[in-house]
C-alpha positions in Angstrom: 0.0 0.0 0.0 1.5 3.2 -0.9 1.7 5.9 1.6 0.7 9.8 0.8 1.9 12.1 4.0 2.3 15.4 2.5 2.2 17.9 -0.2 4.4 19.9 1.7 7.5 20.5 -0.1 11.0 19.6 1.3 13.3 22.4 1.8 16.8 20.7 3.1 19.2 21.6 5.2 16.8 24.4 7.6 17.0 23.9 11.3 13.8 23.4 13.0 14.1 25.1 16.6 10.3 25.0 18.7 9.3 28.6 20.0 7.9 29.2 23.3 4.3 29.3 24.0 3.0 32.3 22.0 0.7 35.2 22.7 -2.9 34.9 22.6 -3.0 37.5 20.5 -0.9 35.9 17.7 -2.2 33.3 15.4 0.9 30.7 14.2 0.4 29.3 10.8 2.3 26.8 9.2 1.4 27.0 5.0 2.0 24.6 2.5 5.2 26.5 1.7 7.8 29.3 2.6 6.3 32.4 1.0 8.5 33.4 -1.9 7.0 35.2 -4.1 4.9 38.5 -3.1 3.6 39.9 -6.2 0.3 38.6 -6.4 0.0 39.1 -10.4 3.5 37.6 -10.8 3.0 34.1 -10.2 0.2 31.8 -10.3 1.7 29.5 -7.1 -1.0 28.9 -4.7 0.8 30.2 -1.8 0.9 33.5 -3.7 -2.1 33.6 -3.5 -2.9 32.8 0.0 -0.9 35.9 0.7 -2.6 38.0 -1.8 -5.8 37.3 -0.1 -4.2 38.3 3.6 -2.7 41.8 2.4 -4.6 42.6 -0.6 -8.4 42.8 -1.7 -10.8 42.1 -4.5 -13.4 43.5 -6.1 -15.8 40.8 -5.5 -15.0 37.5 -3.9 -16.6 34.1 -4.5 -19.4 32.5 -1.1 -19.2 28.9 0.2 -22.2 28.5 -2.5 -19.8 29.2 -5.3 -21.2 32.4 -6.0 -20.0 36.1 -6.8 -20.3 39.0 -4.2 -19.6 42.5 -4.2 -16.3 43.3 -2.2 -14.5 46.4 -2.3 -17.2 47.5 -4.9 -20.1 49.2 -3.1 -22.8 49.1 -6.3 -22.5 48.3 -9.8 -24.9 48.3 -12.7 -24.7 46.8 -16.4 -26.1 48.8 -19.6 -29.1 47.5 -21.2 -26.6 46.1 -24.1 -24.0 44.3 -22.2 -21.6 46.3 -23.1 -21.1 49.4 -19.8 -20.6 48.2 -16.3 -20.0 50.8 -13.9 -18.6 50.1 -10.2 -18.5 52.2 -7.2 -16.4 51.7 -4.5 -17.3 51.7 -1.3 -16.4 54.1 1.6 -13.6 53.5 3.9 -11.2 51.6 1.4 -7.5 52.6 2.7 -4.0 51.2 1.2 -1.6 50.4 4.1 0.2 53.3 3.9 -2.8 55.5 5.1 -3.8 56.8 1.3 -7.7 56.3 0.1 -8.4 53.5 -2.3 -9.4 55.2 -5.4 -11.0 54.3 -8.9 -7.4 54.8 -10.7 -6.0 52.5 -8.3 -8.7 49.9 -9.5 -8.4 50.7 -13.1 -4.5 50.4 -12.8 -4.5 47.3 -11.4 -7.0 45.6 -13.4 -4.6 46.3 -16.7 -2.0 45.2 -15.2 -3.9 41.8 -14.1 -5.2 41.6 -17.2 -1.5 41.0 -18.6 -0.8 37.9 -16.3 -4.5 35.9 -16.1 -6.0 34.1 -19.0 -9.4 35.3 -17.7 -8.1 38.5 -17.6 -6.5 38.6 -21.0 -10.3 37.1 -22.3 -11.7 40.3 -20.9 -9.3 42.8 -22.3 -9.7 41.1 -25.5 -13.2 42.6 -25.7 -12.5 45.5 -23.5 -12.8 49.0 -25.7 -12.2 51.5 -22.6 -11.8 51.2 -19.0 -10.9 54.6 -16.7 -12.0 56.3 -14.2 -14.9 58.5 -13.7 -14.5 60.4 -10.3 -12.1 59.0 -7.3 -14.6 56.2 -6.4 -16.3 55.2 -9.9 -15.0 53.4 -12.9 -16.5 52.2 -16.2 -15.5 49.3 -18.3 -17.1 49.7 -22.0 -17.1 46.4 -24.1 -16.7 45.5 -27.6 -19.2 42.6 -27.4 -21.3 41.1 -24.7 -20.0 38.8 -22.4 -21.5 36.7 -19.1 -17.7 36.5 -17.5 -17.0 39.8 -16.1 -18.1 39.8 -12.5 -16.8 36.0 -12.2 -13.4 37.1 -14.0 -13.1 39.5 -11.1 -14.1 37.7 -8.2 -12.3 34.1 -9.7 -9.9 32.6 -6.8 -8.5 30.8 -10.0 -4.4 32.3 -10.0 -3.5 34.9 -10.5 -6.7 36.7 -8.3 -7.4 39.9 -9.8 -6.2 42.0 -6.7 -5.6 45.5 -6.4 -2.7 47.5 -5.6 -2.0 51.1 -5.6 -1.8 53.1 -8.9 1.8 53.9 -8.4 3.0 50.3 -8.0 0.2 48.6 -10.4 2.2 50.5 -13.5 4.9 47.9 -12.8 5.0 46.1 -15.8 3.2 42.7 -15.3 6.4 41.2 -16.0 8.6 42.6 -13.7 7.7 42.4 -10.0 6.3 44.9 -7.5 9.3 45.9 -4.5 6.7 47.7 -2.4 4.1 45.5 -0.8 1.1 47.6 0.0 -2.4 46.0 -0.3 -5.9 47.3 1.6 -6.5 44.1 2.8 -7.4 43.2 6.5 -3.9 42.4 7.5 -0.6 44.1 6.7 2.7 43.1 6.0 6.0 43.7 7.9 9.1 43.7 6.0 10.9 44.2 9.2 9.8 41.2 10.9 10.3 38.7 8.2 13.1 36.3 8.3 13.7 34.3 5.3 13.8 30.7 5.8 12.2 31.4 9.3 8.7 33.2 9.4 7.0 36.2 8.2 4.7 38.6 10.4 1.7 40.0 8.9 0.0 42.8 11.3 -3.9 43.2 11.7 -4.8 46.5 9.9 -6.4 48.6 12.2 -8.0 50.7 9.6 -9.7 48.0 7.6 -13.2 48.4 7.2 -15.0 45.0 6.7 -18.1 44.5 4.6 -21.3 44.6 6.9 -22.2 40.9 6.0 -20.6 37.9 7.9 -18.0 36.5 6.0 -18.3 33.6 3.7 -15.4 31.8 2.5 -13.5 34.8 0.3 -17.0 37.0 0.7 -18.2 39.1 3.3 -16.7 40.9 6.6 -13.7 40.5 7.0 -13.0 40.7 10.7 -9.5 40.0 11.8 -9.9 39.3 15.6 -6.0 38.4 16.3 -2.9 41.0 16.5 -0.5 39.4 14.5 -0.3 36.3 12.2 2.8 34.7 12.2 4.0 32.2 9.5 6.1 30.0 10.0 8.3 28.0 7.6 8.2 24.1 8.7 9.1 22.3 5.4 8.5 18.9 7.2 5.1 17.8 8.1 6.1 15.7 10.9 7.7 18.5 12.5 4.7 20.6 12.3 2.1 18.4 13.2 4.4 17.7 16.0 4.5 21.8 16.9 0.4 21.7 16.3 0.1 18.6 18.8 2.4 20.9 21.2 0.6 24.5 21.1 3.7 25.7 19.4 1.6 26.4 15.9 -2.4 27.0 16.2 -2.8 26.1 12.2 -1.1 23.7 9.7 -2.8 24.0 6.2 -1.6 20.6 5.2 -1.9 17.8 7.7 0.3 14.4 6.8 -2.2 11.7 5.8 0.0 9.0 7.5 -0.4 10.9 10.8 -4.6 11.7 10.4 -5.4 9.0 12.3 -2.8 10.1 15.7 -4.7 13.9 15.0 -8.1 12.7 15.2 -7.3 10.7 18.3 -6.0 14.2 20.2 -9.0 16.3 21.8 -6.6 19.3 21.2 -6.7 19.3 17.4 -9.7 19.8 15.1 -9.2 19.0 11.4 -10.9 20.3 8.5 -12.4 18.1 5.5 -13.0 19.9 2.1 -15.1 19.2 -0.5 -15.4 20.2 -4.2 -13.3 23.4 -5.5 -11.8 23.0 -2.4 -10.4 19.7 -3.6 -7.5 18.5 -6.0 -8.8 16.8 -8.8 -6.1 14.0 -10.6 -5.7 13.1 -14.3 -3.6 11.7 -16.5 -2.4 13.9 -19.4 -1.8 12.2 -23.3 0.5 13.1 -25.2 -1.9 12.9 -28.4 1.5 14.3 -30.7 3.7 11.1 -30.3 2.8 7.1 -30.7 0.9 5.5 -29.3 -1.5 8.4 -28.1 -1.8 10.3 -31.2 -4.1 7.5 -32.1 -7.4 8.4 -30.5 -8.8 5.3 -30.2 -6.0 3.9 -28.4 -6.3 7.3 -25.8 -9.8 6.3 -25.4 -9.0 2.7 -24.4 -7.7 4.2 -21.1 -11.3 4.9 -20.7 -11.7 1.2 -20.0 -8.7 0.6 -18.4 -8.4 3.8 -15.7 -10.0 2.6 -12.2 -10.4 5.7 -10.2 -11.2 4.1 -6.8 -7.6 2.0 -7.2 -6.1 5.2 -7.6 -7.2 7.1 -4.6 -6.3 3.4 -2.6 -3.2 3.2 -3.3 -2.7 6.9 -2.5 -3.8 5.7 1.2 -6.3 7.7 1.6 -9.9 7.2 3.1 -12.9 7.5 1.4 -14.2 10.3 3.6 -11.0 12.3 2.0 -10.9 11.1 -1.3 -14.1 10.4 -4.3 -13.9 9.3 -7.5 -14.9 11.7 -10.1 -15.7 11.6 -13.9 -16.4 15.3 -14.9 -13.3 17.6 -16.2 -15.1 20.4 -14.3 -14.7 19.0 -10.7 -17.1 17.7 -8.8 -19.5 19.8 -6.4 -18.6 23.0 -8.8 -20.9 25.1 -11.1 -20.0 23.3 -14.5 -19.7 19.9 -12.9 -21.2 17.5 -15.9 -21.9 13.6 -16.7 -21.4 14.2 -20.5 -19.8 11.8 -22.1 -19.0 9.8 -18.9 -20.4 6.6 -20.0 -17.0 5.8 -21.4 -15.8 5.2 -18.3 -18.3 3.3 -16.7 -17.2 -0.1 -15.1 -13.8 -0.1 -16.0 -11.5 -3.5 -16.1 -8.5 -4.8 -17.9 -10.7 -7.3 -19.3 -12.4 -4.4 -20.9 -9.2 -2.8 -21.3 -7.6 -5.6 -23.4 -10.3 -6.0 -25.8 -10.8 -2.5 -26.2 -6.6 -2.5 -27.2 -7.1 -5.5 -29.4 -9.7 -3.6 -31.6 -7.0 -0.9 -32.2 -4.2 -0.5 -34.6 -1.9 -0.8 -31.9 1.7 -2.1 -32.7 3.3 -2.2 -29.6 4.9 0.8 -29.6 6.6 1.5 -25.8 4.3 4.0 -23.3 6.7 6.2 -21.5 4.9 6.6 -18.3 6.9 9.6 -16.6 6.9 9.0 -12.9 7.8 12.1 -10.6 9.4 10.5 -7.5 9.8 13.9 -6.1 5.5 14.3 -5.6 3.8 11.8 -3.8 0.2 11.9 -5.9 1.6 11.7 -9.3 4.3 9.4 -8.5 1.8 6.7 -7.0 -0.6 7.6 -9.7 1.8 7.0 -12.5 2.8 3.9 -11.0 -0.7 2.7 -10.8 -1.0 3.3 -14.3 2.1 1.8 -15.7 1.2 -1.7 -13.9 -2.3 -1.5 -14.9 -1.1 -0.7 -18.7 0.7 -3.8 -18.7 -1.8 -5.7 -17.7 -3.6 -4.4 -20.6 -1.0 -5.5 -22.6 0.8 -2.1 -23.8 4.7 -2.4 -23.9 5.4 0.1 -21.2 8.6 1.9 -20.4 8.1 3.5 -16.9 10.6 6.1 -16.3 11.9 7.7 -13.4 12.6 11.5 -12.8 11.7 14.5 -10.3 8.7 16.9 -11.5 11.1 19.7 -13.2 12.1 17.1 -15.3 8.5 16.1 -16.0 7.7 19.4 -16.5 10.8 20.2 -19.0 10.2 16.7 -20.7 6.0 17.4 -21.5 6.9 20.5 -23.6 8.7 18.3 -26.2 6.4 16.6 -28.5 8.5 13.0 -28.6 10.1 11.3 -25.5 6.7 10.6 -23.6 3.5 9.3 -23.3 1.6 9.9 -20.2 2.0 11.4 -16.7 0.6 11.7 -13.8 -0.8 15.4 -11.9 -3.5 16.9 -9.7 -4.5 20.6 -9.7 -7.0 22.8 -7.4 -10.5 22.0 -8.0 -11.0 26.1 -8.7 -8.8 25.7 -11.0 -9.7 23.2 -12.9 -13.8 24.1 -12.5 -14.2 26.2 -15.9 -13.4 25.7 -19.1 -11.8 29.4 -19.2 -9.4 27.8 -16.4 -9.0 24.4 -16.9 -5.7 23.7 -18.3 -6.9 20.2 -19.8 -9.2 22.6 -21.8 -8.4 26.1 -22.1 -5.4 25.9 -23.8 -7.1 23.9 -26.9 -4.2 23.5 -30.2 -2.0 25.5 -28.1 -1.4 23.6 -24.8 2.0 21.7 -24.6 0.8 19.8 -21.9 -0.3 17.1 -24.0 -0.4 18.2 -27.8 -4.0 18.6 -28.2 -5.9 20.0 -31.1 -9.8 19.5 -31.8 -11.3 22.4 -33.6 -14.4 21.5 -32.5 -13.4 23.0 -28.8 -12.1 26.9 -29.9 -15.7 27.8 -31.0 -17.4 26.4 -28.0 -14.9 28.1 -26.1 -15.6 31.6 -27.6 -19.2 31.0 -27.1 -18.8 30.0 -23.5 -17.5 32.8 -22.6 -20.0 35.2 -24.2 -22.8 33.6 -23.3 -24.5 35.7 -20.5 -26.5 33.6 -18.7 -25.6 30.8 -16.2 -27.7 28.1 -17.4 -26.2 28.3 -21.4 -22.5 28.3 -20.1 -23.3 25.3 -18.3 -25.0 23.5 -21.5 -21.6 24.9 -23.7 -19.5 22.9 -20.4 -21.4 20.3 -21.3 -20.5 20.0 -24.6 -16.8 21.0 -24.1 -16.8 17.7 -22.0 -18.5 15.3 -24.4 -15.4 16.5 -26.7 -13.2 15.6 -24.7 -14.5 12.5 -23.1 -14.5 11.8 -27.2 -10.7 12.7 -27.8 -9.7 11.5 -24.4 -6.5 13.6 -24.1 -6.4 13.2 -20.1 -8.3 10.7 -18.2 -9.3 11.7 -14.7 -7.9 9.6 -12.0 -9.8 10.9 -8.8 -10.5 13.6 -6.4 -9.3 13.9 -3.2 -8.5 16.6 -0.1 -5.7 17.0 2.2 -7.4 18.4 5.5 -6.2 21.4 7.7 -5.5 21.0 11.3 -5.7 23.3 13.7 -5.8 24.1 17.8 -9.2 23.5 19.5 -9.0 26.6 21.2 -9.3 28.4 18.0 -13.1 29.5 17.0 -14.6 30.4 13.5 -11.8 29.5 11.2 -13.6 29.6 8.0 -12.8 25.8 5.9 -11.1 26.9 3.1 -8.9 25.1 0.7 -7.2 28.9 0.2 -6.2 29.3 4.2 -8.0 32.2 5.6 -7.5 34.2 8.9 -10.2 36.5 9.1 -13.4 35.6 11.2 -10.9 33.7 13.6 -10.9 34.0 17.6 -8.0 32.6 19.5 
């Protein structure tokens, strides 16, 4: 049985040392990483943008229900046409450095989002004007219709559209910000951070919180601690160790070989998620190099994928992990069943005929296995002994995930590998790499031309209901040219102190609405 403990990634050679008991005013995190990068248009690292939401704010913010509030923006109304949207901010907005929030600051920002996210660059696309109207109002005039505006700028998919002052948002979107100045509820302190160590982020004392209770990335956000402080423990061991002890309040990732220890101790509370808060797991084709650029030997992976061995050998319990057949994640907005009769009741009996009714010639499958991440290392593994079953001449190789990574963006030297991405991100076809990036995606080489129209439509389409038909149709296309099969979904819970009240379960960790 394999063994998954922790996405965490390994950072040799740092000394651990425990701190003393801290104050009750100060919150002690320990994230899925050390916080690198703090330009939260620059990279598209989820970490980023766990600290974007801390220091920064949005314009509107996604609920628990999946739906798009108002934020920062106060009131906003849409032309008759489709084609004028006009926000208003609301009162009270401050930067960290004591200045008003105003429309230019919002306008500024947007652009230079707009350079960095594919939704962005979607909405530019069609954009025809977008400035300022007075110090709280701004106007966005559109080329064409579209449905995606308000859920481009309240998407948690990387990069967030946050905002940043006007001065610092001219930065070219390929050149990072120095100056790290948001208007979110807390503050960070480039004195107190230690690299390697831990990073201090102050409550802001003039942050005004929406009136509403808060709701996932929506609503007030209250900050009811001093200081949090995050601290770099690159082994999960060590922090869950630190957690057990009262040293750390929060640990976003908790080792799945030590779940059953944490749900023994009365001291510790841990966090389930479900849908976007998931990671969803496929296998990508590469539908550019034999055997794969025959679709029907792709789709005999159909018959041959069992989703429910994958998440097994992964270790993980059923309460943590589900199988799941749509592209667009399960419990999310475009979640679909089209096509997914392919997959039904899969078997290497199945799998073998299937093969033997294809021109298959025995041509090797490089299976790329990443032995430097748990999930697609198992996954690929799984798949390379169920392959030969199957009877495909399989070639598993060996390497760590840059290698994967470098390797996938050639169009020869591979076949199939394993990965798993955030459930947000993969919920839309905008955002979904398996889809978005249609006859241009070197992930796995695949072209239909079927997809780019539905595509365009998708995101024009103005009402809910038709975007979800278009998902639908996306997905029978690709259940069709089967250039990834899904392998499962599955969470990694959060753990945190029993003393703590009102954390808000959130797959992007959140420290608002929190009492210690």
């Amino acid at each position: 049985m394999f063994k998954l403990k922790t996405f965490i990634p390994a950072l040799l050679g740092l000394a651990i040392v425990a701190a003393p008991v801290h104050a009750a005013g100060n919150l002690v995190a320990v994230l899925e990483a050390e916080i690198v990068t703090l330009d939260p248009h620059f990279s598209t690292a989820y970490i980023t943008r766990t600290f974007g939401y801390m220091v920064f704010d949005t314009l509107f913010a996604k609920d628990s229900k999946g739906d798009i509030k108002p934020q920062m923006v106060q009131d906003w109304k849409v032309s008759a046409d489709g084609l004028t949207y006009s926000f208003t901010l609301r009162d009270g907005l401050k930067w960290h450095d004591g200045q008003p929030v105003t429309a230019a600051d919002c306008v500024a920002s947007l652009r230079r989002w707009g350079t960095r996210s594919a939704l962005g660059r979607r909405i530019f696309a069609i954009t025809a004007s977008l400035e300022p109207t007075d110090a709280k109002t701004f106007v966005l005039n559109l080329k064409e219709p579209s449905g995606l505006v308000i859920d481009a700028l309240g998407n948690p998919v990387s990069p967030v559209a946050f905002m940043m002052p006007e001065r610092i948002a001219k930065t070219p979107g390929d050149q990072r910000i120095t100056e790290i100045v948001g208007s979110g509820p807390f503050v960070y302190s480039k004195a107190d951070h230690r690299t390697g160590d831990r990073m201090i982020l102050k409550k802001f004392a003039d942050y005004v919180p929406r009136p509403e209770p808060a709701d996932f990335l929506a609503g007030g956000k209250r900050v009811n601690v001093d200081t949090l402080e995050i601290r770099v423990i690159p082994d999960g061991s060590t922090a869950a160790s630190a957690l057990q002890a009262g040293e750390v309040d929060f640990m976003q990732y908790a080792p799945f070989d030590l779940l059953p220890q944490l749900e023994k101790n009365s001291k510790v509370k841990l966090v389930n998620f479900t849908g976007g808060n998931m990671f969803a797991g496929a296998y990508r084709l590469n539908a550019a190099s034999k055997p794969f650029d025959d679709r029907a030997i792709r789709r005999v992976l159909w018959k041959l994928v069992d989703q429910r061995e994958v998440l097994d050998a992964l270790g993980l319990d059923a309460k943590y992990a589900t199988p799941c057949a749509t592209y667009f994640t399960c419990g999310t907005t475009y979640e679909s069943k089209a096509g997914t009769e392919a997959a039904a009741k899969p078997s290497i009996e199945a799998a073998k005929a299937a093969l033997k009714a294809t021109k298959y010639a025995g041509e090797p499958v490089i299976v790329m296995e990443a032995n430097d991440l748990e999930a697609p290392r198992v996954s690929a593994q799984v798949l390379a002994e169920r392959l030969k079953q199957a009877g495909f001449n399989v070639d598993l190789q060996v390497m760590d995930w840059a290698s994967v990574l470098a390797r996938r963006a050639k169009k020869e030297g591979w076949s199939v590998y394993g990965v798993h991405a955030g459930g947000f991100d993969l919920g839309s076809p905008l955002t979904n790499v398996m889809v978005a990036f249609n006859c241009a995606d070197f992930t796995g080489w695949q072209c239909d031309a079927r997809i780019t129209p539905l595509m365009e439509a998708f995101a024009k389409a103005p009402a809910e209901e038709d975007r979800k038909k278009i998902a639908g149709e996306i997905q029978s296309i690709m259940y069709d040219q089967a250039p990834a099969i899904p392998w499962g979904q599955f969470a990694q819970p959060a753990a945190y102190r029993a003393t703590l009240k009102g954390l808000i379960p959130s797959a992007i960790p959140v420290f608002w609405n929190v009492e210690k």
